[in-house]
VOGU-300357 format. One record per atom (N, C-alpha, C, O, CB): z, y, x. Coordinates in pm, whole numbers, padded with zeros to 5 digits, always signed. Glycine has a CB too. Example, Ala and Ser with C-alpha at 12.3 -4.5 7.8 and 13.67 -1.06 7.14 Angstrom:
REM VOGU-300357
+00780-00569+01319
+00780-00450+01230
+00780-00330+01320
+00846-00332+01424
+00905-00447+01131
+00708-00225+01285
+00714-00106+01367
+00787+00003+01290
+00804+00114+01341
+00572-00060+01408
REM end
This chain:
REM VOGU-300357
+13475+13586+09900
+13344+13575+09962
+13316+13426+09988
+13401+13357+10045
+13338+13658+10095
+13186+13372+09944
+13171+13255+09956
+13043+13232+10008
+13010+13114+10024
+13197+13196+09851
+12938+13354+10048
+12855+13337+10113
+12858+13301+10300
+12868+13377+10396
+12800+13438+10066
+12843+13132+10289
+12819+13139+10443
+12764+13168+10552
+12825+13148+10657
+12812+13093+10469
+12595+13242+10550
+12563+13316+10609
+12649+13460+10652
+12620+13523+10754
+12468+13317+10556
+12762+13500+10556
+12798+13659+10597
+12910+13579+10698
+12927+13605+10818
+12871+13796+10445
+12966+13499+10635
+13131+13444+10702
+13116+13383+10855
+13213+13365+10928
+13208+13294+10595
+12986+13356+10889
+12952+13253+10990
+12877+13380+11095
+12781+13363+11170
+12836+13103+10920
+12953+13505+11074
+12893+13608+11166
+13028+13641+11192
+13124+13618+11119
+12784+13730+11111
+13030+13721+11352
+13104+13771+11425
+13161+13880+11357
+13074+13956+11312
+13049+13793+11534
+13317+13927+11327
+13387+14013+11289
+13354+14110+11426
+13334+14067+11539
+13535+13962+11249
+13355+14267+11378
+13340+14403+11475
+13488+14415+11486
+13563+14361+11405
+13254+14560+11407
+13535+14501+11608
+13661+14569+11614
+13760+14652+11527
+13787+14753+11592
+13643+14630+11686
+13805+14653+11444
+13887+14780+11377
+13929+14867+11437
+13974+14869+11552
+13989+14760+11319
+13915+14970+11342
+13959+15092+11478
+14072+15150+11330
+14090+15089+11224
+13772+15257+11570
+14123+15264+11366
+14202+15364+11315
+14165+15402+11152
+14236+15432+11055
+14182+15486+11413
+13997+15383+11175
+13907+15404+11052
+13936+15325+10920
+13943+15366+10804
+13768+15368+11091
+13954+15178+10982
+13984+15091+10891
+14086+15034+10828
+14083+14928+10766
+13948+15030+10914
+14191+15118+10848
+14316+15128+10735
+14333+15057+10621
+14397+14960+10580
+14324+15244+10679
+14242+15153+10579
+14245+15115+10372
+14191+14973+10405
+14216+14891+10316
+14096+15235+10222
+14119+14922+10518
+14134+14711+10488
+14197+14673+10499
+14204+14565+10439
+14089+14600+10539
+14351+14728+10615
+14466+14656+10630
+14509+14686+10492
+14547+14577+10451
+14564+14695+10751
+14523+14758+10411
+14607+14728+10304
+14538+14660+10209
+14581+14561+10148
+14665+14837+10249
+14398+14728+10192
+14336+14590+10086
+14374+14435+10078
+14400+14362+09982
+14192+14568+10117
+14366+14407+10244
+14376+14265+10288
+14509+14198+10205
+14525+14101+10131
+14396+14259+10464
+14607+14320+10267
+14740+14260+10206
+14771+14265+10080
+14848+14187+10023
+14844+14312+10255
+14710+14359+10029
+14708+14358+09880
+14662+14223+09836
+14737+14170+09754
+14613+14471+09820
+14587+14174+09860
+14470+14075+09792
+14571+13934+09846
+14574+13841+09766
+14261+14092+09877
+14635+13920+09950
+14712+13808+09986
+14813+13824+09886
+14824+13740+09796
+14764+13802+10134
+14893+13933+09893
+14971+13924+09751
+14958+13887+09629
+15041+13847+09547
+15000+14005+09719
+14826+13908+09621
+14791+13881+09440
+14744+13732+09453
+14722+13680+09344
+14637+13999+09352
+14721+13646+09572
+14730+13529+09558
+14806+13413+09623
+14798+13291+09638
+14639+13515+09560
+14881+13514+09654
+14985+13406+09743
+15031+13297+09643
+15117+13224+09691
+15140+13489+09811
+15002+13272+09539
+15054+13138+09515
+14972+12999+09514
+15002+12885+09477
+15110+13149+09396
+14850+13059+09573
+14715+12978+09662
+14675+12999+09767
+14556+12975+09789
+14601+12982+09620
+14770+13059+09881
+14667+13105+09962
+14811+13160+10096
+14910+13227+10067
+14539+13250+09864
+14785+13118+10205
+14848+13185+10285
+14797+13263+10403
+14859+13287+10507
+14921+13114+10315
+14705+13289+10378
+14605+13389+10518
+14496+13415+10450
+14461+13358+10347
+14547+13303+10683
+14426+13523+10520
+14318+13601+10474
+14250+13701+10594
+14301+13779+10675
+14375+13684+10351
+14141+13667+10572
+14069+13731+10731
+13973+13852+10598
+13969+13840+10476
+13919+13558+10878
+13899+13975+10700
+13881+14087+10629
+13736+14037+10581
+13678+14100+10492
+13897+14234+10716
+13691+13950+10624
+13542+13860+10591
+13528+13823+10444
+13445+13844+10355
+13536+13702+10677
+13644+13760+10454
+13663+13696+10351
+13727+13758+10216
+13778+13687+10129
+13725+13603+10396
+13716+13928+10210
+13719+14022+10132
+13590+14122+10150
+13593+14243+10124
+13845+14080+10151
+13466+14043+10204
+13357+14159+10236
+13321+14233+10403
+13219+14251+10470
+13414+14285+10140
+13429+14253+10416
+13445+14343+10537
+13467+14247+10663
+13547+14154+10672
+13576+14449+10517
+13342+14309+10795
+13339+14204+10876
+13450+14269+10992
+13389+14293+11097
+13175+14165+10926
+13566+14295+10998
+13615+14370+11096
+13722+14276+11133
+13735+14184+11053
+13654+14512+11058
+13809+14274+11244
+13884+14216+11355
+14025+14226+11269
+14118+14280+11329
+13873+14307+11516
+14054+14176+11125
+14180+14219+11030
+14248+14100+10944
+14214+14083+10827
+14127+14334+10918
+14326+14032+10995
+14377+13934+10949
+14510+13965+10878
+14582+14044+10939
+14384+13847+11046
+14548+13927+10780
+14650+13907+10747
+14744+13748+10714
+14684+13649+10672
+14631+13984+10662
+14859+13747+10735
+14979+13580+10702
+15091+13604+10645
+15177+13687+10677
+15046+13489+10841
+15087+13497+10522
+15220+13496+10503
+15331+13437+10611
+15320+13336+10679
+15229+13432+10389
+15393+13489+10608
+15556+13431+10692
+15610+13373+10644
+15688+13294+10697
+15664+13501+10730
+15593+13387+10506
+15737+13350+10417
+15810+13432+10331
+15831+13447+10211
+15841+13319+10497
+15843+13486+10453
+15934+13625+10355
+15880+13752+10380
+15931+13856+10337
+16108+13652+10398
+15743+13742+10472
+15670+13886+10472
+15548+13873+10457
+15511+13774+10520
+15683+13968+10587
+15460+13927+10401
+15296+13884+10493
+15249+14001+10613
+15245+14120+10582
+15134+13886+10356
+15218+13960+10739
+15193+14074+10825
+15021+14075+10895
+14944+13989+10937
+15317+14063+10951
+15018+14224+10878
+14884+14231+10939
+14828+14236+11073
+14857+14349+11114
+14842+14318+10899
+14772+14183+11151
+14744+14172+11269
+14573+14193+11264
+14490+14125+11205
+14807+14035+11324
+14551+14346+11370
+14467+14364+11383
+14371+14387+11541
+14405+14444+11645
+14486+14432+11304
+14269+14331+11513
+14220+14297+11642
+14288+14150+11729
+14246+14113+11838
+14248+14434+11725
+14365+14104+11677
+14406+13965+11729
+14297+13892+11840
+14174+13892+11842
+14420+13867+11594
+14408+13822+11941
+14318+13761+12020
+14444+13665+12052
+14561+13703+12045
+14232+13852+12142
+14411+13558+12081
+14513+13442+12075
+14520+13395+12267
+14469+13292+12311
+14437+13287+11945
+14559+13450+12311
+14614+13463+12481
+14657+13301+12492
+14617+13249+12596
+14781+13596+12516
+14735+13210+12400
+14792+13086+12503
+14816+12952+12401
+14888+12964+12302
+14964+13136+12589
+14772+12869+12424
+14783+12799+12334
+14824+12621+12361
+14762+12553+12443
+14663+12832+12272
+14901+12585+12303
+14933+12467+12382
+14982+12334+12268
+14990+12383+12155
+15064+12516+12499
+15006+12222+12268
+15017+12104+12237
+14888+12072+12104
+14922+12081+11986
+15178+12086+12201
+14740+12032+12145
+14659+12042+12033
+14700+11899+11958
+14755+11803+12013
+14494+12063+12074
+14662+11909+11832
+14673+11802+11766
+14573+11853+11623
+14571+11970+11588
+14841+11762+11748
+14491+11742+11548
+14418+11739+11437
+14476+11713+11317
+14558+11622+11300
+14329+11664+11451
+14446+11772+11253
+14463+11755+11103
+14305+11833+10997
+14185+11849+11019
+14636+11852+11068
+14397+11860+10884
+14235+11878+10826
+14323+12011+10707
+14444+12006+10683
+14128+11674+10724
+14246+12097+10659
+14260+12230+10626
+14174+12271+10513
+14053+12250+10526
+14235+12309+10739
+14231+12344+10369
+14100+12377+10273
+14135+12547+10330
+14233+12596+10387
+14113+12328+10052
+14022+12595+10290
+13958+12723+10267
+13929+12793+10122
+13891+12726+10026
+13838+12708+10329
+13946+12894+10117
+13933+12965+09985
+13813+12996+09992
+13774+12981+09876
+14018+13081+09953
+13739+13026+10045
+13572+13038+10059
+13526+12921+10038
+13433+12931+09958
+13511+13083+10196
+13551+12771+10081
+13497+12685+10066
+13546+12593+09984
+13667+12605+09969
+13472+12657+10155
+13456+12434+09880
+13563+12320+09848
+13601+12211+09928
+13537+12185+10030
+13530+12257+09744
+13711+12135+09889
+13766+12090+09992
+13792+12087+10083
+13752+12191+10136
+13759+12052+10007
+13875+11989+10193
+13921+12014+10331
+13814+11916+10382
+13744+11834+10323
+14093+11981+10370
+13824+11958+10542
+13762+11945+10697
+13844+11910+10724
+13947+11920+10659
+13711+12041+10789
+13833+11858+10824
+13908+11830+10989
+13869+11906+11039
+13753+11948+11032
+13890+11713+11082
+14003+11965+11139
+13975+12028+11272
+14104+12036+11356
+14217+11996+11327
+13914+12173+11253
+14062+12093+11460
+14164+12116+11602
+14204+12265+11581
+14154+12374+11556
+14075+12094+11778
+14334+12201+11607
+14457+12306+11608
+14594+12332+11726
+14612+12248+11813
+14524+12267+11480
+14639+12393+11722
+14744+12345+11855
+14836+12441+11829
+14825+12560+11800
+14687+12355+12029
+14996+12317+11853
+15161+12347+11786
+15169+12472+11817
+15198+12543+11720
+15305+12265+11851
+15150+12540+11938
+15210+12671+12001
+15110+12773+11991
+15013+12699+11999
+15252+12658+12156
+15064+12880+11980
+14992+12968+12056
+15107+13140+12027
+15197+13162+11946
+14799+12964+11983
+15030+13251+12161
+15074+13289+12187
+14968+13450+12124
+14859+13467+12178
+15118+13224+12300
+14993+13507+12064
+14901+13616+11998
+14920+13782+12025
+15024+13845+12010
+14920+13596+11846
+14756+13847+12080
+14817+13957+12091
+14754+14034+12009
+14642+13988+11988
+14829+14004+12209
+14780+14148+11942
+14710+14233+11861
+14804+14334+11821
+14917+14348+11867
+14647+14166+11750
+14739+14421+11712
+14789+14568+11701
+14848+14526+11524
+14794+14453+11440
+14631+14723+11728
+14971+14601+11517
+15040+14571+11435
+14992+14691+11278
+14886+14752+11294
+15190+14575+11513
+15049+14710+11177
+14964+14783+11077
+15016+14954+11106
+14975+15056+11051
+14998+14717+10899
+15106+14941+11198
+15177+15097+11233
+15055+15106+11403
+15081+15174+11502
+15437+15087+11275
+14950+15031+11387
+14837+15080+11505
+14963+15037+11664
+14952+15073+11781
+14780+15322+11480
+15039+14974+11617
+15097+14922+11777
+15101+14798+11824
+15113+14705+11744
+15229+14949+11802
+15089+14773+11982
+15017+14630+12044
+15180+14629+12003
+15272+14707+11976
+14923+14592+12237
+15138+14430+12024
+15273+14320+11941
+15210+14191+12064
+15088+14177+12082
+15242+14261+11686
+15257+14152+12099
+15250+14016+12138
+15327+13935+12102
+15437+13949+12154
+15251+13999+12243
+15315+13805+11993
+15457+13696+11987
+15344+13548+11993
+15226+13520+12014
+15588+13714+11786
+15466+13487+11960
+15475+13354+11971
+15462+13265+11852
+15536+13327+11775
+15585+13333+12025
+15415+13149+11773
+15446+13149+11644
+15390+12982+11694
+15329+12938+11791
+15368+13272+11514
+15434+12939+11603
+15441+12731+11587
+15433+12684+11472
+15463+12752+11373
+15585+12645+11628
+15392+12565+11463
+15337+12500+11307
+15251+12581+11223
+15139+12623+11250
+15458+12469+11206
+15328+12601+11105
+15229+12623+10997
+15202+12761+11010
+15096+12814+10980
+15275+12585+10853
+15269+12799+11041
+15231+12994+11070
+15104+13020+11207
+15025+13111+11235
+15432+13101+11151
+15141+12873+11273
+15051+12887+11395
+14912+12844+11346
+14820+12925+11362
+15101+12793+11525
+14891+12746+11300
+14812+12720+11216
+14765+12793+11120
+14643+12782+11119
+14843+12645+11180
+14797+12853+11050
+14719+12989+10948
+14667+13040+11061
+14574+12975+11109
+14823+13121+10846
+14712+13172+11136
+14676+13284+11297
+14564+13165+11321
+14477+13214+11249
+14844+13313+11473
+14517+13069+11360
+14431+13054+11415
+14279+12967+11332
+14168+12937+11375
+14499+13003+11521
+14347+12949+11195
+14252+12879+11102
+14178+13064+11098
+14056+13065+11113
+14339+12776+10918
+14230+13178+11083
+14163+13307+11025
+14137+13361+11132
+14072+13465+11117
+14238+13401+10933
+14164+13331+11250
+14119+13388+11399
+13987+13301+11399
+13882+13360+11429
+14241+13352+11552
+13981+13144+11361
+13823+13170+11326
+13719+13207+11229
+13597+13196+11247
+13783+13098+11340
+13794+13264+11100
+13714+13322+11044
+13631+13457+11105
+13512+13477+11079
+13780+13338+10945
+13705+13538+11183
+13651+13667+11214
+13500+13586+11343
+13378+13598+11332
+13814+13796+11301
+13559+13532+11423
+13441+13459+11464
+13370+13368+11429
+13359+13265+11494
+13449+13427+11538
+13310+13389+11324
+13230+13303+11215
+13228+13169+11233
+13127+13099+11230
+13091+13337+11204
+13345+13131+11253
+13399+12954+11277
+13417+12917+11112
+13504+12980+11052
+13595+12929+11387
+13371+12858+11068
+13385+12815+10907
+13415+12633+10939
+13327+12553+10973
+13198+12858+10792
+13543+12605+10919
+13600+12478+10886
+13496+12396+10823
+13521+12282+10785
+13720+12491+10797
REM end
């Protein structure tokens, strides 16, 4: 999706209904993980509260995410698969994330650097924050 009018709108809640996006999502991170390490449900069409990240050695879905704590900010600059080239923006080393996991159960963790950084570059995609 590369239209910025759709991306620059508020993601709705997921509910139980929206399943088949958690797996789409992850499907679609798989088939490009060798460009790409996050993916918000926007940015496959669908405006709902559904992020997915690679880890590394997993990609996991986090749905309904809301980012509870966040601490040491520092700038750098970030490309987008919706968009060309990189921006600058604000980011910060720590945050602390809560949301519902793809088995529909609350998760709260912790995550730093580059993993922290993906969770919150696609936490603003769902709130139509476009880099």
């Amino acid at each position: 999706m590369r239209d910025v009018i759709f991306l620059s709108q508020r993601s709705e809640p997921a509910t139980k209904a929206d399943w088949q996006v958690v797996t789409d999502l992850l499907d679609t991170l798989k088939a490009n993980q060798s460009g790409c390490a996050g993916l918000a449900a926007n940015m496959i069409g669908v405006k709902k509260r559904i992020i997915a990240v690679s880890m590394g050695f997993m990609n996991v879905a986090m749905i309904n995410p809301v980012i509870m704590k966040k601490s040491g900010e520092y700038k750098t600059e970030e490309g987008c698969l919706s968009l060309s080239g990189v921006r600058p923006t604000t980011r910060y080393q720590e945050i602390e994330v809560e949301f519902l996991d793809a088995s529909w159960k609350k998760q709260r963790h912790r995550y730093t650097g580059w993993i922290a950084q993906i969770i919150q570059h696609e936490c603003d995609h769902l709130d139509g924050i476009i880099i």
